[in-house]
C-alpha positions in Angstrom: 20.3 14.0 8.9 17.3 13.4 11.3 15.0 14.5 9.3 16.1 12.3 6.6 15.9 9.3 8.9 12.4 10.5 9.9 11.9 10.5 6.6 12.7 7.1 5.5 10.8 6.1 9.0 7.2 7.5 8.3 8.2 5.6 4.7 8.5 2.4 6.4 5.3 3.4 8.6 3.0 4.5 5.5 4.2 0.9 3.7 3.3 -1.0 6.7 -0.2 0.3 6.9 -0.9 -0.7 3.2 0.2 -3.7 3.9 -2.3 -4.2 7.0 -4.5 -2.5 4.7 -3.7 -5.5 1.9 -3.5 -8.4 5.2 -7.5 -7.3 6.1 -8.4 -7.5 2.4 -7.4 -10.9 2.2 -8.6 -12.3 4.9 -11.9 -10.6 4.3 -12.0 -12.6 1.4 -10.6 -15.7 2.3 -13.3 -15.6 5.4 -16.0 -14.5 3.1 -16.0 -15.9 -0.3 -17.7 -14.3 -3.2 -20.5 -15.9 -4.9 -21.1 -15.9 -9.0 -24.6 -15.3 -10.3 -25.1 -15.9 -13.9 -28.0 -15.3 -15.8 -29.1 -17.1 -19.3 -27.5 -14.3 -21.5 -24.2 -15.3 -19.6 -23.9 -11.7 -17.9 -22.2 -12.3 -14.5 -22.2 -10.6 -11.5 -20.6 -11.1 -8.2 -21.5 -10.8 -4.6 -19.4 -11.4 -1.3 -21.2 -12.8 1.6 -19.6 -10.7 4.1 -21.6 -9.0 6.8 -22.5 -5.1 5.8 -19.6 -3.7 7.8 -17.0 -5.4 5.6 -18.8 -5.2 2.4 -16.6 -2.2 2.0 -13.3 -4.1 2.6 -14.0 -6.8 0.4 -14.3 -4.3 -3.2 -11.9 -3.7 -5.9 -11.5 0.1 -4.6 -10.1 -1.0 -1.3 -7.4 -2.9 -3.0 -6.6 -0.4 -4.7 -6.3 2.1 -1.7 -3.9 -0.7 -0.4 -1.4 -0.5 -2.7 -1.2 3.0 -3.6 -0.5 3.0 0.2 2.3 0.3 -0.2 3.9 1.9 -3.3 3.7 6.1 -1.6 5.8 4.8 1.4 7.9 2.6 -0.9 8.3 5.9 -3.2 9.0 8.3 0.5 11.0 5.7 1.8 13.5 5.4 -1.8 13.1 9.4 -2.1 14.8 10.0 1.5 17.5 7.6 0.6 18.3 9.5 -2.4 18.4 12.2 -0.4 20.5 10.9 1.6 22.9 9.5 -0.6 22.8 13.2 -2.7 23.7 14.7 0.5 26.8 12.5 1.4 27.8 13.5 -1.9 27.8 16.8 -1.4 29.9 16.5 1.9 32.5 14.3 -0.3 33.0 17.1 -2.9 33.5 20.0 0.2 36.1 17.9 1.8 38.4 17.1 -1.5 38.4 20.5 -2.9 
């Protein structure tokens, strides 16, 4: 039982960090916004004006790392309470029979 509730714990941990991961992401880009160039054959490209330490916060792959974070300690966090939950079944059968 306490390893299931460690369980469900580093869940809860993992799915706070993405979401510090997403908190930064935002408010890299809300701090530094990101600037459209356009040439005349209407190819765009975009640029953010952040400094060069958080030019690697403010891309798509950083994003992405943040909620793959989010969802594995949402999917550890759901897995240990199905766990859980197959395991107080279990104890339910061996005291009825």
């Amino acid at each position: 039982m306490v390893l299931l509730e460690t369980l469900a714990k580093s869940g809860a941990i993992v799915s706070s960090a993405g979401v510090a991961l997403m908190v930064v992401f935002v408010i890299a880009l809300l701090s530094f916004p990101v600037i459209k160039n356009c040439d005349e054959s209407g190819r765009c490209s975009y640029r953010s004006t952040a400094p060069g330490e958080l030019q690697s916060v403010v891309q798509p792959s950083f994003l992405a790392i943040s909620l793959i974070t989010i969802s594995a300690g949402v999917v550890i966090l759901r897995f240990s309470r199905w766990l859980e939950s197959k395991k107080s079944e279990n104890d339910t059968k061996h005291y009825d029979t």
